[in-house]
N, C-alpha and C positions, 0 to 999 in steps of 0.2 A: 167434249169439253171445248169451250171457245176460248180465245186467247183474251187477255186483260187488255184492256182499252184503258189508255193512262189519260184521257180529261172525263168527266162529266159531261161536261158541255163543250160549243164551239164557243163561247162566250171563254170559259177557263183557259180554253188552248190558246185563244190570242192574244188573251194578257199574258201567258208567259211567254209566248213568242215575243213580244212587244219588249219583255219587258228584262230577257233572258240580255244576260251583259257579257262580254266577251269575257270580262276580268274574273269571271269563275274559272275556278279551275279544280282539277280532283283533287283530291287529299293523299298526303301520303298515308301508305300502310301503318307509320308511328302514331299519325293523327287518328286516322281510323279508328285504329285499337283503342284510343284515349279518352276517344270520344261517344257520348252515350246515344243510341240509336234514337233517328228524329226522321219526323217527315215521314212518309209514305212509302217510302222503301223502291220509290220506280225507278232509281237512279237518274234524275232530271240534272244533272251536275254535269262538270266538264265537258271532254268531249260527246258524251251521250245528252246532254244537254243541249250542246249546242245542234248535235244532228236536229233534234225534236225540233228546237225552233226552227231550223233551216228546214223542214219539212212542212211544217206548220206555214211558212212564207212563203213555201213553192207553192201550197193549195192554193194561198191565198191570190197569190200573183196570176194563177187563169181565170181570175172570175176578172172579167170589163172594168175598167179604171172608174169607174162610178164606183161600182160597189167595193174595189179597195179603198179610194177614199172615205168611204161612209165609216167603213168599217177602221180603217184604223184611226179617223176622228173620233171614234167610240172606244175603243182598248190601245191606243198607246200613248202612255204616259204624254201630260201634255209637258212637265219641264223634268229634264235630268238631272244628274249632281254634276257638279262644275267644280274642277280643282285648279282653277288656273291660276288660285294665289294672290289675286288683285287687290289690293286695299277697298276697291269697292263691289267686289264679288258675294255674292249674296247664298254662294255655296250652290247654287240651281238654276240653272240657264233652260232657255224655249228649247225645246225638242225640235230640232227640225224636219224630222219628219211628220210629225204630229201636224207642224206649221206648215209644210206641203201639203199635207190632203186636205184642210181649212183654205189655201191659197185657191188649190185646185176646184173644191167647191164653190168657193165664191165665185170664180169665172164661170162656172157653171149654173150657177143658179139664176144668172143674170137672166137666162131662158124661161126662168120660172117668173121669172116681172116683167116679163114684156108689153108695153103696152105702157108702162109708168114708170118715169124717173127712178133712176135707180143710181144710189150713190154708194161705191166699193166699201168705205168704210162702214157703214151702215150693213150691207149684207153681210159683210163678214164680222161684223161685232154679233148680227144674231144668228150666225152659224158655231159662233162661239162658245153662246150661252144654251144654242141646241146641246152643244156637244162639251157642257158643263163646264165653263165659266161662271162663278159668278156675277151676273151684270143683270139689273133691270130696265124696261124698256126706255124708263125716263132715263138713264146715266146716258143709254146710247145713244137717244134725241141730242143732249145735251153737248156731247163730245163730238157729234159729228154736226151739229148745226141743221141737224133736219126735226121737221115739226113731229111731235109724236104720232100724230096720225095715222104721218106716214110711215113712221118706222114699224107702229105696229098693224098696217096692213103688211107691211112685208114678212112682218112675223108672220101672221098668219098663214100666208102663200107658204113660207117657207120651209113651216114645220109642217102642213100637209104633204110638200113634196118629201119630206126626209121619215116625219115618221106614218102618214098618211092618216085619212079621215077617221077620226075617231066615235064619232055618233052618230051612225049611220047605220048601226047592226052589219048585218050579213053582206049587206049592197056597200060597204063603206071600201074607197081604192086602198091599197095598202100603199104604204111608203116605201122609200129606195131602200130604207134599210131594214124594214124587213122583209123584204125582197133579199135583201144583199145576206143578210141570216141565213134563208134557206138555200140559198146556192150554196154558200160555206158550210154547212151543216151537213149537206148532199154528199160535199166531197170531202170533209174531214169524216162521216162515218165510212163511206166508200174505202176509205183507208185505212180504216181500224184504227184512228188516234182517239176518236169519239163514243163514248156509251151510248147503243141503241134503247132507247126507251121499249121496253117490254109492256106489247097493248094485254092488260087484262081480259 
């Protein structure tokens, strides 16, 4: 008998890592009782919660600072809730760690336009929109003062380096992130937090 793997996927495991909040916490035994069974039964709550995510952040933290930035530009929340009460609090503030691995890539990507002007706000408005912002190429032209052209040859460059060549069949390069998937995937099954796929 094999023991239960509590995500599907590497994909599952690092949105709740991402997205696991300290402010859980167990239930008391009165609650318990009161309360009618929900969810999945893995015990993902309190302190066994918070281990899972802390285990799920340790895999993630040996793969190379590329593929944690890609990857948590991909599954963590880009804004939080915010309680800080302000007359002009909008109840949801930037994530900043979300805004860290977005920071990080942009300086990074600069490698990927070499050879052509390459303006900050520009690469990271379409590192943005890689990683699901709504924005189209004209809004970015626009706010940053650069001709569409070029913003969208940057696109171009940029989302081959992140998600790689798409029409190219079998000979097409693959992208950092999915590259940065199977490392993850490697070592979240390696650890039994992940479902091995059973080849027919």
């Amino acid at each position: 008998m094999t023991e239960e793997r509590l995500f599907d996927s590497s994909h599952a495991a690092l949105v709740f890592a991402f997205n696991y909040s300290g402010q859980q916490y167990q239930a008391s035994a009165m609650n318990k009782a009161m309360t009618p069974a929900i969810g999945s039964g893995k015990g993902l709550i309190g302190v066994d919660g918070a281990a899972q995510a802390g285990m799920i952040r340790n895999e993630l933290s040996m793969l190379p600072e590329l593929h944690q930035a890609v990857l948590t530009a991909r599954c963590a929340p880009r804004d939080i809730l915010c309680d800080c009460g302000r007359p002009c609090c909008a109840a949801r503030r930037p994530n900043p760690e979300w805004e860290a691995a977005i920071v990080w890539l942009t300086e990074r990507a600069m490698q990927q336009l070499s050879g052509t002007f390459s303006h900050y706000r520009v690469r990271r408005s379409i590192l943005e929109k890689i990683f699901g912002v709504r924005i189209d190429l004209q809004e970015i032209a626009e706010d940053c003062g650069a001709h569409r052209n070029t913003v969208s040859a940057h696109n171009t460059k940029l989302k081959v380096w992140i998600e790689g060549e798409k029409k190219r069949g079998l000979m097409a390069a693959p992208g950092v992130e999915s590259v940065a998937w199977t490392a993850i995937d490697i070592r979240l099954k390696a650890a039994a937090m992940v479902k091995i796929e059973e080849v027919a």
